[in-house]
DRENKOL-782972 format. One record per residue (C-alpha): residue number from 0; residue in one letter; x, y, z. Coordinates in Angstrom, 2 decimals. Layout:
(r NUM a (X Y Z))
...
//
This chain:
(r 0 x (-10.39 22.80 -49.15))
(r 1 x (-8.56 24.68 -46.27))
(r 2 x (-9.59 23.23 -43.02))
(r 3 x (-10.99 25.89 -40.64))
(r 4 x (-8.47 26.33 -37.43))
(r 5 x (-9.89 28.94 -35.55))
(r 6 x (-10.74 26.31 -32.86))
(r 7 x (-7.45 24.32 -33.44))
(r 8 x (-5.57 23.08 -30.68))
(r 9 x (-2.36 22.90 -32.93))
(r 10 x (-2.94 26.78 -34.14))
(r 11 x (-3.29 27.96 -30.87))
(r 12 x (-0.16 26.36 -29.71))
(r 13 x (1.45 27.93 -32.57))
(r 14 x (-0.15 31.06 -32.49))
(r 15 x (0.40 31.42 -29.20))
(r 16 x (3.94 30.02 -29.06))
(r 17 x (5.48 31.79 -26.05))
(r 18 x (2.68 30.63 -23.89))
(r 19 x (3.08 27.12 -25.20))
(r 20 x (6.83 27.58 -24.36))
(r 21 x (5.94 28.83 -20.79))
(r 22 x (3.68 26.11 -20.01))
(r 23 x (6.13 23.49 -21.12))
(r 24 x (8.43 25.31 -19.02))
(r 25 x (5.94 24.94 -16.09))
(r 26 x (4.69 21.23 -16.48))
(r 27 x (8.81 20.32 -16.81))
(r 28 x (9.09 22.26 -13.31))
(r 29 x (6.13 20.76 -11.74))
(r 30 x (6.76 17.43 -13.06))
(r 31 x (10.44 17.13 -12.08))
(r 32 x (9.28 18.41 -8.23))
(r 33 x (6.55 15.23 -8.25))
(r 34 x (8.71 12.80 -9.52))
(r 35 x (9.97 12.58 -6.07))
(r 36 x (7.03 12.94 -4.45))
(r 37 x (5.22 9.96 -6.05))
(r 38 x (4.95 6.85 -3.71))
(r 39 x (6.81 3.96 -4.68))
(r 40 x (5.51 0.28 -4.75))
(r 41 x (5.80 -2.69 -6.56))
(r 42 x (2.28 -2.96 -7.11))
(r 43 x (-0.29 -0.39 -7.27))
(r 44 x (-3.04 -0.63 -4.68))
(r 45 x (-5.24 -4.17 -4.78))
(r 46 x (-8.23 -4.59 -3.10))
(r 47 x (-9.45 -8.33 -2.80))
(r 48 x (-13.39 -9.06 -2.58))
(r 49 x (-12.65 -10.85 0.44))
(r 50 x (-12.92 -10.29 4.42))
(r 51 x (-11.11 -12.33 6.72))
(r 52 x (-12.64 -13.31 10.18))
(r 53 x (-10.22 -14.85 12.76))
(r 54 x (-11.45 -15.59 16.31))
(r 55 x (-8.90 -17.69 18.63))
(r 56 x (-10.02 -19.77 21.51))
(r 57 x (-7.48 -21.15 23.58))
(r 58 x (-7.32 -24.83 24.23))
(r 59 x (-10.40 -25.25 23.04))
(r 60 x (-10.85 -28.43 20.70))
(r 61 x (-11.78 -28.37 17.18))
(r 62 x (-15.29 -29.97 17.91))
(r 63 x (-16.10 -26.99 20.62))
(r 64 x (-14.86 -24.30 18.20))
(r 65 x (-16.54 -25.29 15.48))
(r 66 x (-20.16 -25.57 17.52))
(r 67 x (-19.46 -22.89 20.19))
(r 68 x (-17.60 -20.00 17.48))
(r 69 x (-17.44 -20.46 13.71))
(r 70 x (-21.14 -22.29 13.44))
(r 71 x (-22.61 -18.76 15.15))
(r 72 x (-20.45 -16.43 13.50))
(r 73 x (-21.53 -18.05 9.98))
(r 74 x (-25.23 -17.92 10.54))
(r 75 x (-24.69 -13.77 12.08))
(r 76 x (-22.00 -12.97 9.29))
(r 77 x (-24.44 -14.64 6.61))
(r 78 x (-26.52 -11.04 6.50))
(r 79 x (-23.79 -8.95 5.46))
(r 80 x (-24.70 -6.85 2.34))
(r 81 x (-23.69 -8.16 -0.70))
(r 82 x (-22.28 -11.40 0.46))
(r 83 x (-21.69 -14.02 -2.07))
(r 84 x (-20.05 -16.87 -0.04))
(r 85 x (-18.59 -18.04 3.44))
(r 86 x (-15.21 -20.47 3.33))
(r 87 x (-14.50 -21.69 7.22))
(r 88 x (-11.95 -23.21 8.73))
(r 89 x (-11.91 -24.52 12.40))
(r 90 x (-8.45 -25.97 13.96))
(r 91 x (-7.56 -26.37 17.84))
(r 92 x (-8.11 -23.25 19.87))
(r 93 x (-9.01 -20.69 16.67))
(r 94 x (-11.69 -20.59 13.60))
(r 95 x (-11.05 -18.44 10.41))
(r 96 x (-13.52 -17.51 7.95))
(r 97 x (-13.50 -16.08 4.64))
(r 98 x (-16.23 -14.12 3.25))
(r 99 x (-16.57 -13.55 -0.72))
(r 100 x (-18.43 -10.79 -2.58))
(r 101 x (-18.49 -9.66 -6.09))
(r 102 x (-15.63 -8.22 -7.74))
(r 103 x (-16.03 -4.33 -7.71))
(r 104 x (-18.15 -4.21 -4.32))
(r 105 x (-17.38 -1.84 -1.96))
(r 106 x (-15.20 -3.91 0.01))
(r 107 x (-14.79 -0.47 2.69))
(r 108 x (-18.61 -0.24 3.38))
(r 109 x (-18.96 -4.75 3.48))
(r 110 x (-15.79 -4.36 6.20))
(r 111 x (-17.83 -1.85 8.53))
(r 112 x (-21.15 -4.14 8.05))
(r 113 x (-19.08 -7.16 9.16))
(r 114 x (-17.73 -5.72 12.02))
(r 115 x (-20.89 -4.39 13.51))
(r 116 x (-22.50 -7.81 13.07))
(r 117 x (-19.29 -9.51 14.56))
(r 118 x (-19.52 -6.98 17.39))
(r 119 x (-23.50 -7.18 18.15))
(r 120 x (-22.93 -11.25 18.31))
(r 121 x (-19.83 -10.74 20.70))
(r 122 x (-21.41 -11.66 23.54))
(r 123 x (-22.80 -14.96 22.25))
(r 124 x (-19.81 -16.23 22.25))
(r 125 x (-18.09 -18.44 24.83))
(r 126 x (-15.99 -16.21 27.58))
(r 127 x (-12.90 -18.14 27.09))
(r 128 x (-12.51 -16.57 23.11))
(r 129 x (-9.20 -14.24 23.50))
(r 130 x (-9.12 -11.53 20.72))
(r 131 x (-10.77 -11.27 17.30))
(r 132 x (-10.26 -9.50 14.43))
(r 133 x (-11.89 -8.77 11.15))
(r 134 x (-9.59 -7.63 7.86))
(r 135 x (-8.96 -7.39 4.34))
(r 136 x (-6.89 -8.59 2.10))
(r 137 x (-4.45 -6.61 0.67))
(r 138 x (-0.86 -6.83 -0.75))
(r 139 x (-0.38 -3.72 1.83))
(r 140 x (-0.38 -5.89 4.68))
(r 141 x (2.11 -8.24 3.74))
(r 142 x (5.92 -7.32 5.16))
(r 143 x (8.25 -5.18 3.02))
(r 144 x (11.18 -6.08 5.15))
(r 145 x (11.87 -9.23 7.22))
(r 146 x (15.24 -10.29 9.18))
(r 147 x (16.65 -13.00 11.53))
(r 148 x (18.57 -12.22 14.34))
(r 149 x (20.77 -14.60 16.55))
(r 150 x (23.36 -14.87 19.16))
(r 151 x (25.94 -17.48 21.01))
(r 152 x (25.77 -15.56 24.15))
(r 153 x (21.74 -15.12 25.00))
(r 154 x (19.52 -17.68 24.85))
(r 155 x (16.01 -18.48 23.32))
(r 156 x (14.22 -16.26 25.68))
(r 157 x (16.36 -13.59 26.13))
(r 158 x (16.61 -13.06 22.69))
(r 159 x (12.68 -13.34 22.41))
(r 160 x (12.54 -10.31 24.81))
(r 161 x (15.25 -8.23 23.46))
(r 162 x (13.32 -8.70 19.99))
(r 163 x (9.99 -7.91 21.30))
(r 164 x (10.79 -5.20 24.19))
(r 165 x (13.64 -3.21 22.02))
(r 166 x (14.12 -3.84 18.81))
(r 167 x (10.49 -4.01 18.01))
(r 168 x (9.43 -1.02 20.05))
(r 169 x (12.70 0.99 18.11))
(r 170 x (11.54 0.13 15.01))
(r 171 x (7.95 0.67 15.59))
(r 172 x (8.12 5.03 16.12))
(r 173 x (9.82 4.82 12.06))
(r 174 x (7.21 7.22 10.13))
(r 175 x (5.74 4.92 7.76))
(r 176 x (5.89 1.55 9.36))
(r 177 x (2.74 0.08 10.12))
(r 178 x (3.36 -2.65 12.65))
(r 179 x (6.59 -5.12 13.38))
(r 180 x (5.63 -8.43 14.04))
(r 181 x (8.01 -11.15 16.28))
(r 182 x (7.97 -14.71 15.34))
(r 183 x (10.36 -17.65 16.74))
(r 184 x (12.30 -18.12 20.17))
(r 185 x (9.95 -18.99 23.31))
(r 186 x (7.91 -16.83 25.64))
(r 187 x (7.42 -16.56 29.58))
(r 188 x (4.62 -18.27 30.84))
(r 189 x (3.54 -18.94 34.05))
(r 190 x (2.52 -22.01 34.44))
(r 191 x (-0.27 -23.51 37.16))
(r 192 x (-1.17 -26.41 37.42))
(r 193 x (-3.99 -28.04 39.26))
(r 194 x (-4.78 -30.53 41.98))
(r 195 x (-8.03 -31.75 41.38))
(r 196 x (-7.82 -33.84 44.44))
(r 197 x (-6.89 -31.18 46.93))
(r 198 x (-9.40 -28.77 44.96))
(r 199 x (-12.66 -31.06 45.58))
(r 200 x (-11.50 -32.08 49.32))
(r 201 x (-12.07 -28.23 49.86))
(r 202 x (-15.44 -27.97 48.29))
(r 203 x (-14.36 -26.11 45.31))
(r 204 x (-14.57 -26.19 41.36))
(r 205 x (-12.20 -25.66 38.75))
(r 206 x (-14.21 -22.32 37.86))
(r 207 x (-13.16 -20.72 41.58))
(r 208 x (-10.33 -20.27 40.21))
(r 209 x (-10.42 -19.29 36.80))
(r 210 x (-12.75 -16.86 38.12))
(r 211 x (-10.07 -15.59 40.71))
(r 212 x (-7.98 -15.22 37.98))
(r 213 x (-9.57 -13.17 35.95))
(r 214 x (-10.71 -10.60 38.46))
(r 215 x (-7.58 -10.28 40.02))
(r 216 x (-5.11 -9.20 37.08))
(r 217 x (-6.61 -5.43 36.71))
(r 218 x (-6.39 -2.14 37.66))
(r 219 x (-9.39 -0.37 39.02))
(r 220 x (-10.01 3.50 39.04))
(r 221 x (-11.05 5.08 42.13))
(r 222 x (-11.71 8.31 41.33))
(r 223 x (-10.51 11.56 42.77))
(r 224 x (-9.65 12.33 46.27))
(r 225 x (-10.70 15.31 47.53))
(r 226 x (-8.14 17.71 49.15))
(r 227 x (-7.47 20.75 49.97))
(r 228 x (-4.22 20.95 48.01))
(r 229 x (-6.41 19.41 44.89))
(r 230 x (-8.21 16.45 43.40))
(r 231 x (-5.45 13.59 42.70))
(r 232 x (-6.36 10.80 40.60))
(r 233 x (-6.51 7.73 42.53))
(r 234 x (-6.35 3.85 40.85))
(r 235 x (-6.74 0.50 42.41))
(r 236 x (-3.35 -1.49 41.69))
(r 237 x (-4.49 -4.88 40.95))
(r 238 x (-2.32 -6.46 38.34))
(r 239 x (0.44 -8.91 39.65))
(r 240 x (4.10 -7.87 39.30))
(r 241 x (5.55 -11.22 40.37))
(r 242 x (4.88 -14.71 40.89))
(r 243 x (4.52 -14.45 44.73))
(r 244 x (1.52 -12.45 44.27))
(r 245 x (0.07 -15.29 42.08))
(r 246 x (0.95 -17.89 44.84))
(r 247 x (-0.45 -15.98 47.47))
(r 248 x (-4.13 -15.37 45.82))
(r 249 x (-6.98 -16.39 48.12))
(r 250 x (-9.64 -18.58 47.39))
(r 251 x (-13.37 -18.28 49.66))
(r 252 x (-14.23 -21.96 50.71))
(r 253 x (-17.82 -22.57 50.96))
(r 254 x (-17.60 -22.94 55.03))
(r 255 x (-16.18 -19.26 54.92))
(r 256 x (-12.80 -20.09 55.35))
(r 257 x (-10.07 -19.34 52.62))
(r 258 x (-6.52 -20.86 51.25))
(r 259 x (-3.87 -19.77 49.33))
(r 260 x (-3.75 -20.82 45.03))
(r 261 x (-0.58 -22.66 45.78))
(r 262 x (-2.07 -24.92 48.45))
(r 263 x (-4.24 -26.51 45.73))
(r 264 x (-1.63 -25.65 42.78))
(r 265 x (1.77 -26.06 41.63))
(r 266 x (2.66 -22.89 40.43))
(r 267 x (6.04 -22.13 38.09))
(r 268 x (7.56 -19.85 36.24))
(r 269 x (8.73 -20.89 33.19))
(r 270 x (8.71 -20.85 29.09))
(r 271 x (5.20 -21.45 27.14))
(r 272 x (5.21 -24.40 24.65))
(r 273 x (6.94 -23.95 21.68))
(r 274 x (5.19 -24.07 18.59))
(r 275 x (6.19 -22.02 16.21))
(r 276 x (10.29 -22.51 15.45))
(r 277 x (12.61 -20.19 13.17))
(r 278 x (16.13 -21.38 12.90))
(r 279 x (18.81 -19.49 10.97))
(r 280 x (21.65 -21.53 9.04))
(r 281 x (19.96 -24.66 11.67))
(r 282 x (20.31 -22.09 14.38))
(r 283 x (17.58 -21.18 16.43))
(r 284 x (16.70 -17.24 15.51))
(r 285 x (14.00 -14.70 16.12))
(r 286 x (12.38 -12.99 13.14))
(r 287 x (11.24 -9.88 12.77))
(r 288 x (8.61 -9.07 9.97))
(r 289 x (7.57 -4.87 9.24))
(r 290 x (4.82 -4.10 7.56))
(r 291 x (4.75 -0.39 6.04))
(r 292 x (1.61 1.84 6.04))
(r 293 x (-0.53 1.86 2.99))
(r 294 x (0.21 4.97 1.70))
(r 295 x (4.43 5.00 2.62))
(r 296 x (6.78 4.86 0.12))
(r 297 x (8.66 1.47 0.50))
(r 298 x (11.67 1.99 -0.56))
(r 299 x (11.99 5.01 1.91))
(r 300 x (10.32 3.23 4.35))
(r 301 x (13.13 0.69 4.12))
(r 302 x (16.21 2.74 4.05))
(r 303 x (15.02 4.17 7.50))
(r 304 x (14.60 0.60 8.68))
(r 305 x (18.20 0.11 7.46))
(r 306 x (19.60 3.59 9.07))
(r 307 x (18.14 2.55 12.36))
(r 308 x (19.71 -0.73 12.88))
(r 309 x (22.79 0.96 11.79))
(r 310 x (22.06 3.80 14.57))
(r 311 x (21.13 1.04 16.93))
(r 312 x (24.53 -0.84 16.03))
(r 313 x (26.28 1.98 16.74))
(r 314 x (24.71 3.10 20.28))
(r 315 x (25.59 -0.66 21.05))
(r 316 x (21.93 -1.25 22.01))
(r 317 x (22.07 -4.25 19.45))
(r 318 x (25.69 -5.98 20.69))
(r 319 x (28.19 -7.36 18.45))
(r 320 x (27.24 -10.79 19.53))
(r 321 x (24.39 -10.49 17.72))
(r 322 x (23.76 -11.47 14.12))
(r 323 x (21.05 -9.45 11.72))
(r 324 x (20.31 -11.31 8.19))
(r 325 x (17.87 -9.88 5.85))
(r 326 x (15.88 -12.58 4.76))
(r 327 x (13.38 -10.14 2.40))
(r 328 x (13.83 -6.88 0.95))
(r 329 x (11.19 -5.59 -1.10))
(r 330 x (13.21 -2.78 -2.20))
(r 331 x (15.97 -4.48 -4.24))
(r 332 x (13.31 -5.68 -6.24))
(r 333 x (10.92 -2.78 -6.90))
(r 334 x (14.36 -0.92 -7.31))
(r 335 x (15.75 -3.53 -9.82))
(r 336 x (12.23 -3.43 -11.47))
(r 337 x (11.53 0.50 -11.96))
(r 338 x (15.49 0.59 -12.81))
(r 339 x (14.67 -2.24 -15.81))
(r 340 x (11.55 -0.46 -16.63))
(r 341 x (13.17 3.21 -16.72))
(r 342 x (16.24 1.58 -18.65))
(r 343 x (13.59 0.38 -21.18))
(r 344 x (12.22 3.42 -21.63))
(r 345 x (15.44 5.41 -22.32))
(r 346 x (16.78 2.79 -24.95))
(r 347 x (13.25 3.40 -26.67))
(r 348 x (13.38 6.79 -27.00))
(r 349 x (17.28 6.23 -27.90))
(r 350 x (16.35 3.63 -30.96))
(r 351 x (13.54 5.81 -31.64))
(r 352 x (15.52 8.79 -32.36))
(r 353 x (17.96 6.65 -34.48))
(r 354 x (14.75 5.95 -36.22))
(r 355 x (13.72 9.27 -36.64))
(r 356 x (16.76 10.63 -38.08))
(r 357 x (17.43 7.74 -40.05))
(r 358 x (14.07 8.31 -41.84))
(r 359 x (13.58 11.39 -41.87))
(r 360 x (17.12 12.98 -42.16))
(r 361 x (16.71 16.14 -40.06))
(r 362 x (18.65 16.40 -36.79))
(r 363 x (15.94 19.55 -35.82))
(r 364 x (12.73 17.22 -36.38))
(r 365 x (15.08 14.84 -34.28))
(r 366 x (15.54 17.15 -31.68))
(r 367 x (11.77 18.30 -31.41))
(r 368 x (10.95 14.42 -31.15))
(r 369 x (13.21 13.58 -28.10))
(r 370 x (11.89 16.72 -26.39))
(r 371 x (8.27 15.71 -26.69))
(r 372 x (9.01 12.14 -25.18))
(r 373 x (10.25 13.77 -21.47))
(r 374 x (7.57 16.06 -21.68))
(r 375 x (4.77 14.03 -22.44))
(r 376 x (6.08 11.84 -19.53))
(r 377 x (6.66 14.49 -17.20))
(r 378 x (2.78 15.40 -17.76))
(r 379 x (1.77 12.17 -17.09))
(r 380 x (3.83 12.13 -13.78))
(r 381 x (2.02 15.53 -12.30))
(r 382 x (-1.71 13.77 -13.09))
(r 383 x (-0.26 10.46 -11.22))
(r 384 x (0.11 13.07 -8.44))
(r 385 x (-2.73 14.83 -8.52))
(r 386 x (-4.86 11.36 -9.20))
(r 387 x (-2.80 9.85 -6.10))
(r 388 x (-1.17 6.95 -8.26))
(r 389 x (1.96 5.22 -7.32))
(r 390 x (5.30 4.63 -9.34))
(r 391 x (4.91 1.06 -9.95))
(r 392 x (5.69 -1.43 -12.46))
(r 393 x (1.81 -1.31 -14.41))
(r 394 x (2.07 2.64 -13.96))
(r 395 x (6.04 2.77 -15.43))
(r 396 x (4.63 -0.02 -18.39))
(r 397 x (2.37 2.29 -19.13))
(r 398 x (4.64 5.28 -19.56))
(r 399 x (6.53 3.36 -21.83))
(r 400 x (4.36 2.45 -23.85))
(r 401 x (2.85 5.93 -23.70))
(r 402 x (6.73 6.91 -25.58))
(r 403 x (5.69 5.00 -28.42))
(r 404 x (2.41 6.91 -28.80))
(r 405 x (4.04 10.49 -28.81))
(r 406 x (7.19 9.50 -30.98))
(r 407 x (4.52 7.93 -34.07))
(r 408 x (2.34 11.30 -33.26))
(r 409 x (5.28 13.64 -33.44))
(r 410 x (6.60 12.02 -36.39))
(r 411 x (3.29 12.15 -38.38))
(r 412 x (2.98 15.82 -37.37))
(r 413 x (6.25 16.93 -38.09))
(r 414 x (6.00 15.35 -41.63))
(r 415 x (3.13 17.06 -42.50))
(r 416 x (4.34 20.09 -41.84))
(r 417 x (7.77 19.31 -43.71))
(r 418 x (5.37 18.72 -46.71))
(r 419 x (3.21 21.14 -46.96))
(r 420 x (5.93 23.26 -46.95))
(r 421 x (8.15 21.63 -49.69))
(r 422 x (4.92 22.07 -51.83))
(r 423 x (4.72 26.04 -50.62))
(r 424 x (8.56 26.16 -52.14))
(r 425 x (7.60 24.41 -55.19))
(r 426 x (4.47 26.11 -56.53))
(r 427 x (5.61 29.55 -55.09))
(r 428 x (2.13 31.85 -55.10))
(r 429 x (-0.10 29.47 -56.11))
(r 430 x (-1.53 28.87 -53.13))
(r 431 x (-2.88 32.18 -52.35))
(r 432 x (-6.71 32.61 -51.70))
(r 433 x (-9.18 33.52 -54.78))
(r 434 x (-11.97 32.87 -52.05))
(r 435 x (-10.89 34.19 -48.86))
(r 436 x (-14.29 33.99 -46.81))
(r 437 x (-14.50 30.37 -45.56))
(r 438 x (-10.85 29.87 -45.66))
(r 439 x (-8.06 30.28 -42.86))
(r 440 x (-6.74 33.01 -44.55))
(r 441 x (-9.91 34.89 -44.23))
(r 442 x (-9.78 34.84 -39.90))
(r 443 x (-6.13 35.89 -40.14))
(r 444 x (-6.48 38.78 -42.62))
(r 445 x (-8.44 41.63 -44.35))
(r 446 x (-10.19 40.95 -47.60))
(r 447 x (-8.87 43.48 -49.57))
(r 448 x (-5.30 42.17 -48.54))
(r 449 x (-5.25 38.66 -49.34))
(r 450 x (-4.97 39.06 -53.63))
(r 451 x (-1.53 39.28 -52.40))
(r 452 x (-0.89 37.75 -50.17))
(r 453 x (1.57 34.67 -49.83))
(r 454 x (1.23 32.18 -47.04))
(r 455 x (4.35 32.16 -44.27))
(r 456 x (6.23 29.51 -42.77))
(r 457 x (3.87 29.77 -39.25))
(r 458 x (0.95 29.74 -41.73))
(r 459 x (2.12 26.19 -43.65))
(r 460 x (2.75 24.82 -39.84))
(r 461 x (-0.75 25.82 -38.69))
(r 462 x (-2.28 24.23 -41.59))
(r 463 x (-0.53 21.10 -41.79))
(r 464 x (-0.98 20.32 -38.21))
(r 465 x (-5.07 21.06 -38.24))
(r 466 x (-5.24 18.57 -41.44))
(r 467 x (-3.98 16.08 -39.50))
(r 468 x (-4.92 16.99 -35.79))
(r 469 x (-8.69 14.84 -35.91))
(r 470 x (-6.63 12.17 -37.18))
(r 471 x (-3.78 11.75 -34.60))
(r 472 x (-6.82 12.46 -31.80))
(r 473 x (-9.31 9.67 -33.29))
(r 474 x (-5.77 7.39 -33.54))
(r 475 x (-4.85 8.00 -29.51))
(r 476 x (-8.47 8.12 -28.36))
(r 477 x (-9.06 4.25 -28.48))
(r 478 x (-6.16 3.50 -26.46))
(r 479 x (-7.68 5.35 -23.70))
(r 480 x (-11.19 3.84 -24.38))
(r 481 x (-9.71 0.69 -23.84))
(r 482 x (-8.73 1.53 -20.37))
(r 483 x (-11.48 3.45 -19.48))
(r 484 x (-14.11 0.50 -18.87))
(r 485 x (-11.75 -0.69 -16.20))
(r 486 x (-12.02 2.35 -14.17))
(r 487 x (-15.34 2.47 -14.70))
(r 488 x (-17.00 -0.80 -13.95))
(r 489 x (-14.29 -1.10 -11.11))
(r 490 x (-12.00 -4.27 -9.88))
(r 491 x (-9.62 -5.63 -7.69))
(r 492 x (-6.87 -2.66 -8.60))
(r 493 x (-6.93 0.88 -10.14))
(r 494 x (-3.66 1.73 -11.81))
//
């Protein structure tokens, strides 16, 4: 029986042919202008079922942290939706804690409930907690690009500002990185410390002057001043530009006297503890980590890293004196990686058309296979686009192995088609139509016409390629229900 291809996919293609051709034409235009387009990555975007919760507490001991901050914050954070589990852990001066959910929550909406619950149990926390901060985890967030710098001629300090104050703030206005974080050398800190003997023969306690402290580092507004010439803006300058003006701050005695800080307290200028140390080749060093923006291309993010400091080098803003050595570069290997998987793919579809022609002995059968393998790729590329997928390593796997699935349906196609044909040339007229109403001769042409008529070379394609079209779809259909359920039921990652 002649299988019915009036609602054919293959005999419309074929029917149809210059429209096929000029949609090809369009998807190979379209696909080759997305191609570079596509973010790149290593890996495509992961979203952990975890928050983290970091609160720091300066010289505060374990004991009081763990009472006065991660105790409260566990018993608040315990009513966030969809919660499965709280992991804490409390060291000197900070407390982290982890909260678990289910894999394929919402992570988005369980980040905004945590941080309105952190924020509406703020102020039951003790006064002397610094900064908090509430965030997910995600291989976004870890640096693309890290480097050491050193030098003979400036010392720890100065090469902690010069990282921090100008290299930093030059890398930071890049488009695409996120943040650029300092680690290593030693920081200014100004340093005062206490007589407790002098301070009670005054009549005061140690909080007069962490009090003093803290309300006199700020700027106040004051409003406008009205003139006749206009309305200036006018601000309180309170925040101290040296360390006279820290010396010089006045404390109220009780009897309604006062006395300068330094009367009670040795105050100096000098370099905050040290606790973190970076050393390159058992040199001291400063490193500087950058972290890209989640949706940024990486390896273009990178290269503009690398132009700058070449720029920078140049403008003789960063010295001769001063040695840069990358320590990580995420590019060499998501470039090494795509470049393996890419290779891969080529040397398929090389072997496969060896195959092909091997087997089947027809350079044009050959030739229609090897186009159908950049074509079915290119498609794939402009619905990565359009889905807002990332070149990565799972999403180039998958494109290879997506080669094998068009070269074994091209091949089955294009042998059909080869054999219905070599029948048509053996039996001659035999195949013409005694019953013309149900068959596919019948749509084509008029009753009266077909006792003569012979089918043509279009006609043999068209019919070969509907006998076997439910098959090749019910054969490809199962690799993408095996995918499907994934993007479905959700995860930690979507491809």
């Amino acid at each position: 029986m002649i299988p019915n291809t009036k609602h054919s996919i293959c005999a419309i293609s074929i029917r149809r042919h210059l429209g096929t051709l000029m949609l090809a034409l369009t998807m190979i235009v379209l696909g080759i202008f997305f191609v570079f387009r596509l973010p790149v990555d290593l890996l495509p975007p992961i979203t952990y079922p975890r928050i983290g919760v970091a609160v720091t507490i300066p010289g505060a001991s374990p004991q009081v942290v763990l009472e006065e901050v991660t105790k409260p914050l566990e018993q608040a954070l315990n009513a966030t939706e969809g919660l499965e589990q709280i992991f804490s852990e409390t060291r000197e001066g900070r407390a982290r804690l982890n909260l678990y959910f289910r894999p394929g929550d919402n992570i988005d909406r369980a980040l905004s409930d945590a941080t309105a619950i952190f924020n509406r149990n703020r102020d039951s926390l003790p006064d002397l907690v610094s900064n908090g901060s509430i965030f997910k985890f995600e291989p976004s967030q870890q640096p693309i690009y890290e480097f050491a710098i050193e030098s003979a001629s400036l010392d720890d300090l100065a090469l902690r500002i010069f990282a921090e104050e100008e290299l930093a703030r030059e890398l930071n206005i890049i488009p695409g990185v996120a943040s650029v974080d300092v680690a290593g050398g030693v920081t200014e800190e100004i340093g005062i410390n206490v007589d407790l003997s002098r301070l009670q023969a005054v009549g005061l306690g140690f909080n007069a002057i962490t009090n003093r402290l803290r309300e006199g580092n700020r700027d106040l507004a004051g409003g406008r001043l009205r003139g006749e010439a206009g309305d200036p803006l006018v601000r309180t300058v309170g925040q101290w530009r040296n360390i006279e003006q820290i010396r010089n701050i006045s404390l109220n005695l009780p009897n309604q006297g006062s006395i300068d800080l330094e009367d009670v307290a040795q105050i100096d200028d000098g370099i905050a503890e040290q606790t973190l140390f970076v050393t390159l080749n058992g040199e001291p060093a400063v490193k500087l980590s950058v972290q890209k923006q989640p949706d940024a291309n990486s390896i273009e993010v990178i290269n503009k890293i690398k132009t700058k400091i070449a720029s920078l080098r140049k403008s003789n803003l960063i010295s001769e004196d001063i040695e840069l050595v990358t320590t990580k570069d995420e590019s060499k290997f998501i470039s090494s990686s795509i470049a393996n998987v890419v290779s891969a793919g080529a040397m398929g579809t090389l072997l496969a058309a060896i195959a092909v022609f091997l087997f089947l002995g027809s350079l044009r059968q050959t030739f229609i296979i090897v186009i159908a393998i950049p074509l079915a790729t290119l498609m794939a590329i402009i619905l990565m686009k359009l889905f807002g997928l990332s070149i990565n390593i799972f999403s180039l796997g998958g494109l290879a192995l997506g080669v094998g699935i068009v070269v074994d349906n091209s091949i089955v196609m294009l042998e059909n088609i080869a054999e219905r044909h070599n029948q048509i040339d053996s039996r001659g007229d035999s195949c013409r139509s005694e019953s013309p109403k149900d068959s596919f001769y019948g749509e084509r042409y008029p009753l009266g016409y077909m006792a003569q008529f012979t089918p043509t070379a279009i006609d043999n394609a068209i019919l070969a390629s509907a006998e076997v079209e439910s098959a090749l779809i019910a054969s490809t259909a199962p690799n993408l229900v095996s995918v499907l359920p994934f993007q479905i039921i959700g995860g930690s990652f979507s491809l």
